[in-house]
N, C-alpha and C positions, 0 to 999 in steps of 0.2 A: 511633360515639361510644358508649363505656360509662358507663349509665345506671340509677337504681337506681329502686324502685315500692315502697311498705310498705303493707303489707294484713295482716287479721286473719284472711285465707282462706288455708289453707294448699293446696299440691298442683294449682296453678294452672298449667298448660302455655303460656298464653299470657293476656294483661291484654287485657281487652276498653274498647274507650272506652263511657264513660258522663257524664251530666249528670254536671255537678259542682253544689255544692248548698249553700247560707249558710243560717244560721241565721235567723229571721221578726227583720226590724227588726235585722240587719244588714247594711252597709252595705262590700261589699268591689269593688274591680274589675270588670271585664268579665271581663279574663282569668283569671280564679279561678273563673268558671262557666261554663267551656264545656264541650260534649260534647267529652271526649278522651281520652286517658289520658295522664295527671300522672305526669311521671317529674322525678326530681334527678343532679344529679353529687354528691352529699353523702352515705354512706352513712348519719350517723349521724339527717338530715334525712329521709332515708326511713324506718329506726326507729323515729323521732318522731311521725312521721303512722301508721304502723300501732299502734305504741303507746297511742295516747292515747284517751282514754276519748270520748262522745258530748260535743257538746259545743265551744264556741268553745276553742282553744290557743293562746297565744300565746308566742313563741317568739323570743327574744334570741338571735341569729345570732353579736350582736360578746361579748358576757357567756357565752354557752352556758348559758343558762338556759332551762328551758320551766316555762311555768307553765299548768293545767289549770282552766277555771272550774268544774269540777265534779270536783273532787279526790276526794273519794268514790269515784268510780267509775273510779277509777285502779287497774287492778289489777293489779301488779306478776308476778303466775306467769299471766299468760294467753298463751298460746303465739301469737307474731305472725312473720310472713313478712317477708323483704328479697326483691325478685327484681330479678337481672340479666337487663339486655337489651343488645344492642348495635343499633344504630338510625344509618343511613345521617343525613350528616348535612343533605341536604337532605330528609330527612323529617322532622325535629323543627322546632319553634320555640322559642327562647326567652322567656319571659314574665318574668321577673325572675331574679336571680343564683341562686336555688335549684330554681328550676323553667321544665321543658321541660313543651312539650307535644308530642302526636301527635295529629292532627285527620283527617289523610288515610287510617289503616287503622283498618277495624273491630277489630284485634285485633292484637297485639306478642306473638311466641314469645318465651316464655321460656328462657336459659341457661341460671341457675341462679338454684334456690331458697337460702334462709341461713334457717334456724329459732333464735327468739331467744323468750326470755321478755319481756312489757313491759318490767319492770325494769332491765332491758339498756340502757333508753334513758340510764341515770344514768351510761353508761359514757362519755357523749356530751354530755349537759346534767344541769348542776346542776336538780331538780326542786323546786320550790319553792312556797309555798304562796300559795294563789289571795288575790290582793289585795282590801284592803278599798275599800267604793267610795268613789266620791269622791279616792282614789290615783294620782297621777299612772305612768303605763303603764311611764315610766323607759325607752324606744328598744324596747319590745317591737312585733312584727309580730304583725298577727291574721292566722292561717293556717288555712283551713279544708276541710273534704275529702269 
């Protein structure tokens, strides 16, 4: 199964699993923190996660919107990674329609690398500005990484 990883590391020969990790007094899944490595079938959903600046993102799947709570530190020319894997498919799990996980190897070789600026992710979701509170969320998912 071809499978896609966004990270802000470039030159990555293989994706090592790691804690996954919520912001203090947020409130996400089980399967959003586990020790794994988080992969997608979405390239532009992988992107999006190396993309995005520190920080909760919440991300319109059916709109293709993402929106950033800390827009500020969105930087659109900072050089971010896409990596392909291809992954037997009883070694993945699915955890929701945009994410797989791998829980059983320490480490996923990498294919291929794809070098993108942040900015790129606009080629994929409309980027828009952090709502004000008290706003209803409108079908956005909190995704976090």
């Amino acid at each position: 199964m071809k499978l896609y990883h966004g990270s802000k590391q470039g030159g990555l020969a293989a994706l090592k699993k790691r804690q996954a990790q919520a912001g203090e007094g947020v409130d996400v899944p089980k399967d959003e923190l586990l020790e794994a490595v988080y992969l997608t079938p979405d390239y532009g959903y992988a992107l999006a996660m190396a993309a995005r600046p520190d920080g909760v993102t919440q991300i319109n799947t059916v709109e293709k919107k993402i929106e950033f709570d800390n827009p500020d530190n969105f930087n659109p020319g900072l050089d971010v990674y896409v990596y392909e894997v291809d992954i037997p498919d009883d070694q993945v799990r699915q955890v929701d329609e945009l994410q797989y996980v791998v829980e059983s190897a320490d480490k996923i070789k990498v294919l291929t690398q794809h070098a993108h600026k942040s900015g790129d992710v606009g080629q994929y979701y409309e980027i828009v500005n952090r709502k004000k509170e008290g706003q209803d969320s409108g079908g956005f998912e909190m995704k976090f990484r």
